[in-house]
N, C-alpha and C positions, 0 to 999 in steps of 0.2 A: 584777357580781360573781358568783361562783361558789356553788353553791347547798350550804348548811353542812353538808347529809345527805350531800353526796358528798364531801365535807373528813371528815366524821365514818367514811367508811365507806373512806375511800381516800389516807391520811392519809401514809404513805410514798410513794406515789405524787405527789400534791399536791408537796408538798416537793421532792421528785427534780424534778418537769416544769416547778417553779418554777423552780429553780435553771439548769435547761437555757435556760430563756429570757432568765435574768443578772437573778434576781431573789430576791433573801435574804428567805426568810420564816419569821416564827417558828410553825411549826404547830402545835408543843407549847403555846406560851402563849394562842393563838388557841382551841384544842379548853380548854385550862381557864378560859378566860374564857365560853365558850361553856357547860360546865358550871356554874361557879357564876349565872349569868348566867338556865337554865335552873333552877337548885336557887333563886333570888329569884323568878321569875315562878311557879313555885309556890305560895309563901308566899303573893306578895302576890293571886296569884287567890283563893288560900282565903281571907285577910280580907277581900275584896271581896265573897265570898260571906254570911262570916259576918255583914259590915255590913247586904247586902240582906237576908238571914233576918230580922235584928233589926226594917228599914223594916219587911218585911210582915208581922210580929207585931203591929208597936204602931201598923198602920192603924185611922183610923177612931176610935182611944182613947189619951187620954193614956196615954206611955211609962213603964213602973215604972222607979224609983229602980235599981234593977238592970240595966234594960237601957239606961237610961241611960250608967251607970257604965260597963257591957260597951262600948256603942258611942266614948266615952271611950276607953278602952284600945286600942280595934281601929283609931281616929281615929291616936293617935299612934303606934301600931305598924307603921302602914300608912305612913305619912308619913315613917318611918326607913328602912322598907324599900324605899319609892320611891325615897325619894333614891340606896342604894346601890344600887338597881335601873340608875338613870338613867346612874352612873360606870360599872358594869359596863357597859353597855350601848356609852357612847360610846368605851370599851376595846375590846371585841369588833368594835363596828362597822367601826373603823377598821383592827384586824388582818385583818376579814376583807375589806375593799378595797384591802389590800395585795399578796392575791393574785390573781395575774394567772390567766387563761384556761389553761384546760389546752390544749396544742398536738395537731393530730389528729396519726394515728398515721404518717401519709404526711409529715408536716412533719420536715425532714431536723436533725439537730442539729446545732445547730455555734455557735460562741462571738462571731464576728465577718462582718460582712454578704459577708466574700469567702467564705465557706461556705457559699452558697445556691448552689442546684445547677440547672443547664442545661439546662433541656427540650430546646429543638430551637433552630436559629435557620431564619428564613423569609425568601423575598424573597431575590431577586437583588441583589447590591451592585455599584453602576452605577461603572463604569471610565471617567474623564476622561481628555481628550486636552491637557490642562491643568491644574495646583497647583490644587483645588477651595480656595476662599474659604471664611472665617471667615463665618458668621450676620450677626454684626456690623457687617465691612466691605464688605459687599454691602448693607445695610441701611442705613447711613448714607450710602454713596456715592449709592445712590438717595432720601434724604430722606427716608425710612422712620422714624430710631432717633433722637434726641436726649437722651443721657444729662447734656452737659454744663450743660443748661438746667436738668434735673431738678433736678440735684444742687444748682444755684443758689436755685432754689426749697424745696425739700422735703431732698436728702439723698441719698449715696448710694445705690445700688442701687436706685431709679426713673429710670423714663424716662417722656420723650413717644414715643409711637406716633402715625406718621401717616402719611397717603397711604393706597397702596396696600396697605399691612401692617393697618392697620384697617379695609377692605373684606375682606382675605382671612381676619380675624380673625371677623366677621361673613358671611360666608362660610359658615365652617365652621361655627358657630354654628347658621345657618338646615339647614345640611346633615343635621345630626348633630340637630337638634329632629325633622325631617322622618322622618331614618329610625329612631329612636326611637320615633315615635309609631304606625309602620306597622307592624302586626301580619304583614301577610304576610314582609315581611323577618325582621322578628324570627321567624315560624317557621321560617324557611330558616336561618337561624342557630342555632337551635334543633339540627334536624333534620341538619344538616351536624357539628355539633359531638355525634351520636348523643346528644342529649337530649328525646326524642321526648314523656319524659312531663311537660317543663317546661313551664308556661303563656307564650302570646305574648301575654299582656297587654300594650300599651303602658304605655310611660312617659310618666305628665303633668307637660308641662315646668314648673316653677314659678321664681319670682326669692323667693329666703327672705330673712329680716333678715340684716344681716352685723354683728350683734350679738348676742349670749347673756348671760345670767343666770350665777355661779359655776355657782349649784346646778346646772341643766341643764347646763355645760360640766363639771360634776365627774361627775355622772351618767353622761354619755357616756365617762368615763375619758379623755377627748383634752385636759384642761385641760395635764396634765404635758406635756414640761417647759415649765414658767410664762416661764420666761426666755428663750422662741423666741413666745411671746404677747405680744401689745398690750392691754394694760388702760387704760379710760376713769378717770382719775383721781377719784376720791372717791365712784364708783361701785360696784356689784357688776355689772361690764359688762364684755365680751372682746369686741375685734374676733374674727370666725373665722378661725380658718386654714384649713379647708377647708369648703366647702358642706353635708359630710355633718354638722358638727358641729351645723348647724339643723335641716338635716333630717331626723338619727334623733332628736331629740331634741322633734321637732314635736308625735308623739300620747302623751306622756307621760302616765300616768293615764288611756290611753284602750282600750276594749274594742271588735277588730274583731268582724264574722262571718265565720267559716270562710269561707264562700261569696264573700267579699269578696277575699278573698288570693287571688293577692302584691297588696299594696302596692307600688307602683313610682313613683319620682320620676326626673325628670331636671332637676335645677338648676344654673341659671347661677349664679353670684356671684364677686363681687371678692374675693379672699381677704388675710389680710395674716400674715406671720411674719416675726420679726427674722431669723432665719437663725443665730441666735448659734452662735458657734465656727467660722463658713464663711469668717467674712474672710481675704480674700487668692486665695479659691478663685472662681473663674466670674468675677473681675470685669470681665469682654470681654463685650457683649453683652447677652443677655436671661434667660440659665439659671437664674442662683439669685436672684430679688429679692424685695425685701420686698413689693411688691404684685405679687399675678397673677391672673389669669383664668383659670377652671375650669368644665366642665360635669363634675359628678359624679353618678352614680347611687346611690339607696339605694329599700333594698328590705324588706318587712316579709314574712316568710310562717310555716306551720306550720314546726315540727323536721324533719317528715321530708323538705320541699324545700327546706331552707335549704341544703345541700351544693350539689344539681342547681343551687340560684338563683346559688352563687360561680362555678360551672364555667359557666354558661350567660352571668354577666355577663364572664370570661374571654372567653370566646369574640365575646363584644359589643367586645369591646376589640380583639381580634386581626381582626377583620373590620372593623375601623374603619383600622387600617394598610393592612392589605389592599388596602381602596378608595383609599386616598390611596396604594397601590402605593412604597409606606415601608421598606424592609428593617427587620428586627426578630428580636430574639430574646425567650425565653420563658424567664422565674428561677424556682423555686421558692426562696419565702424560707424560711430557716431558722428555729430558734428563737430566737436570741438577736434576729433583724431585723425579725420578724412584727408584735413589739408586744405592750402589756400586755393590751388586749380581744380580739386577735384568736386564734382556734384555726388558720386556714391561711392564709398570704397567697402574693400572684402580682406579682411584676414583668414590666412588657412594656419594653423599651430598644430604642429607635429608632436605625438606625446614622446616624451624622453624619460624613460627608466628610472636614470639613476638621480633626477632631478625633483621623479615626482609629480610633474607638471606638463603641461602642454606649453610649448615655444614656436614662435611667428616662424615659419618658411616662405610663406606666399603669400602676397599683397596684389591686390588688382582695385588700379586708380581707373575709373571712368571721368574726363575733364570736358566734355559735351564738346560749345567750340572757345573756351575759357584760352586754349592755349593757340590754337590757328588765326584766333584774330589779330596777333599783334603778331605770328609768324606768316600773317596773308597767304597760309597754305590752303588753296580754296580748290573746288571740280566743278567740272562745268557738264549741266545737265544734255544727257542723250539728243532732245531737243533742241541742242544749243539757244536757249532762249533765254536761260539765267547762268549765274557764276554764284556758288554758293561756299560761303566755310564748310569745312572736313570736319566730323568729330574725331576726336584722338582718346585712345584707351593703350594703355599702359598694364604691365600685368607680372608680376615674376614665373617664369618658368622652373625656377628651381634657384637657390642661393646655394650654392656649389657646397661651402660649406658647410652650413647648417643644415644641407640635404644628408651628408655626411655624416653630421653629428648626430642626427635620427637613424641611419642606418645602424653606426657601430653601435647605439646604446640597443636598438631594438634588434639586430641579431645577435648580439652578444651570445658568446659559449661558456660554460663554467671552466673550461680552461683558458681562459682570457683570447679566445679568437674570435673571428667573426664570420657569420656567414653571409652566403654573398645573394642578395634577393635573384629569384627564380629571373625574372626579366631582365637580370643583365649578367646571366651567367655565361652566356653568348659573346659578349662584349667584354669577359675577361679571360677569356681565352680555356673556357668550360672551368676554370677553376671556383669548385662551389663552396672551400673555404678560403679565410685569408688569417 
C-alpha cells in the first residue's frame, strides 16, 4: 500500500492516477478517517501516559483512594476510546489498501490493454515454404499433448505432457537455472542493456510452496480477483497463481543488510488459475490452462536500484528470446493493464506462426515499496542509521508453456517435427531434431 504522508501531501494527484489505472477511490473519506483516526491515537496515548504516571506514583506504596479513582476513570475512558480507535482504524485500513500504486511517469495512459504502446519489435520472422501448423496438431500428431484424457480425469483445460515436450520442458528448465545463476552472463546482459551500475548477483534457484496463507496472499495485493484463484476448502489456503506470489511474500517481517542486496530468486513452480471469463478463448492446445509451469524472478533491493532491477530484469527476458532466436516484440503497459501493486510493467510477445500474431511470454511487474509496506520487508542501511522498505520487482523468466508454444510453432519442419534451438541442444542430449 501506499504510504499515507504522500496521500496526505498529494491527494489530487492520488485520485487522478487512481482513476487512470480504472480504480474509484474515495480520497476524501480516506484522509478523514485518517484524521479522526490520528485525533483517537492522541487521546488514547495521553491516557496511556496518564495511567503509567499514576503506576509510578503509587510504587512501592499502597495507592490513595484518589488515585485509585483516577486510574478507574482513565481504565474505562481508555477502553471507549480503544474500541472507537479499533473501528476507525479497520475503516482507514481498508480505504487505504484500496489504493493502488501510483504509475511512474513513463507509464503511458490509457483505459484498455489495446493502449499499451510498442517499443520495437526484434528477431526476424521465419518465412515457410508450407501452411505453418497449430502448437497443437504438431504436438499431438507426435504423442506430445493429451488433453482428451485430462479432461476425463480432472477437467478441462489440463493436459498430459509427454515425450519429447517434457524433456524439452526440462530442457529449458536446466538452461535458464544455468544461466541465471552465471554472473558473467548476467554482466553481459547488464552491460549490453547500458546498465553498468546494476549488480550481477546471481539468482538462487528455489522450488517455493505452491500454497499461501490469505493474509500473505492479501499482503502481496495478488489475492484479487478471487474468482481466477483456487481456495483449499475450509482452509485459509490459496493455491498460487504465480511463483512470485511465494516468493515476494517469503521475508515478511524480515530485516536485510544493505550489503546483502539485491535479493534475487529464480523459482520454478506449478501455478494454478481458473482463467475465469476466458472460456471459449485458447481452447486448441496449451495457451490458457488452469495448470502451468513457470520460472519466475523476484528480486528485493534499495529504492534507488529498484527502477535499474525492472529494466535489467527486462533485459533478462529479452536475451532469453534472443537465445532461443524467437521473434518478439516489446509492450509497454499502460495504466489501466499494469495492475493494482505495480508502478511500471513490460510485456514481451513471442510471434507464433501459425496464429499469425505475436502472444505475451514475459511480463515484468516493477511494485516500488507498494508491496513491502504491509509485508514490513525492510534493510537496514550500511551505516546502520536508518531502516528503510525493499523495493520488489517481479519478472517472468519464461511460462514453461507458452515458451513451448513459440518453439514448436517457430521451428516447425514440413514434415511435422521440430527442431530443437541451437542453445539447448546440449541439454537434450545433442538431439537437434524432435
Amino acid at each position: 500500500m501506499i504510504d499515507i504522508q504522500f496521500i496526505r501531501d498529494n491527494a489530487e494527484l492520488v485520485a487522478e492516477k487512481s482513476k487512470q489505472k480504472g480504480y474509484k477511490v474515495d480520497i476524501s473519506a480516506l484522509l478523514a478517517q485518517d484524521e479522526q483516526r490520528r485525533k483517537l491515537l492522541t487521546q488514547v496515548e495521553a491516557l496511556r501516559q496518564q495511567r503509567n504516571e499514576i503506576s509510578d506514583a503509587s510504587k512501592g506504596q499502597k495507592p490513595s483512594d484518589e488515585q485509585i479513582q483516577s486510574g478507574r476513570v482513565i481504565k474505562e475512558k481508555l477502553a471507549e476510546l480503544e474500541s472507537d480507535l479499533a473501528t476507525v482504524e479497520s475503516e482507514f485500513f481498508s480505504l487505504l489498501k484500496s489504493v493502488p500504486n501510483m504509475p511512474l511517469s513513463d507509464v503511458p495512459v490509457g483505459s484498455t490493454e489495446d493502449e499499451n504502446v510498442e517499443v520495437y519489435k526484434k528477431g526476424k520472422i521465419s518465412s515457410f515454404d508450407f501452411a505453418p501448423k497449430n502448437h497443437a496438431v504438431i504436438a499431438e500428431t507426435l504423442g506430445w499433448l493429451d488433453k482428451e484424457r485430462a479432461a476425463k480425469v480432472t477437467g478441462s483445460r489440463f493436459a498430459y505432457i509427454k515425450g519429447d515436450m517434457v524433456k524439452l520442458q526440462f530442457a529449458l528448465i536446466s538452461w535458464l537455472m544455468d544461466a541465471l545463476s552465471d554472473e558473467t552472463i548476467l554482466r553481459q546482459i547488464a552491460d549490453n542493456a547500458g546498465l553498468t551500475k546494476v549488480s550481477s548477483k546471481p539468482f538462487t534457484p528455489i522450488l517455493p510452496p505452491h500454497l499461501l496463507r490469505t493474509e500473505m496472499y492479501e499482503a502481496m495485493d495478488r489475492l484479487e480477483p478471487r474468482d481466477d484463484r483456487y481456495k483449499i476448502e475450509g482452509e485459509e489456503l490459496w493455491l498460487q497463481g504465480s511463483a512470485e506470489h511465494v516468493l515476494g511474500s517469503m521475508h515478511a517481517n524480515e530485516i536485510f543488510e544493505e550489503k546483502d542486496l539485491p535479493i534475487r530468486y529464480l523459482g520454478y513452480a506449478t501455478s494454478f488459475r481458473r482463467e475465469a471469463g476466458t472460456y471459449g478463448k485458447d481452447m486448441e492446445g496449451i495457451i490458457r490452462m488452469h495448470q502451468f509451469d513457470k520460472l519466475e524472478m523476484e528480486s528485493f533491493t534499495s529504492p534507488e536500484a529498484g527502477l535499474d532491477e525492472h529494466l535489467f530484469m527486462v533485459a533478462i527476458q529479452e536475451y532469453i528470446l534472443e537465445q532461443l532466436e524467437v521473434p518478439y516484440r516489446k509492450l509497454l503497459k499502460c495504466t489501466f493493464d499494469i495492475g493494482k501493486p505495480n508502478a511500471r510493467g513490460v510485456d514481451l510477445e513471442a510471434w507464433l506462426p501459425a496464429q499469425d500474431q505475436y502472444r505475451e511470454t514475459h511480463t515484468a511487474d516493477y511494485m516500488t515499496d507498494y508491496q513491502s509496506r504491509r509485508l514490513q520487508t525492510r534493510f537496514r542501511r550500511d551505516d546502520k542509521t536508518k531502516v528503510e522498505l525493499v523495493h520488489t520487482n517481479d519478472a517472468t523468466a519464461l511460462a514453461l508453456g507458452r515458451g513451448m508454444v513459440a518453439i514448436i510453432e517457430n521451428y516447425q519442419t514440413s514434415d511435422g517435427h521440430v527442431r530443437v534451438p541451437e542453445v539447448l541442444i546440449n541439454y537434450m542430449g545433442g538431439k537437434e531434431q524432435l
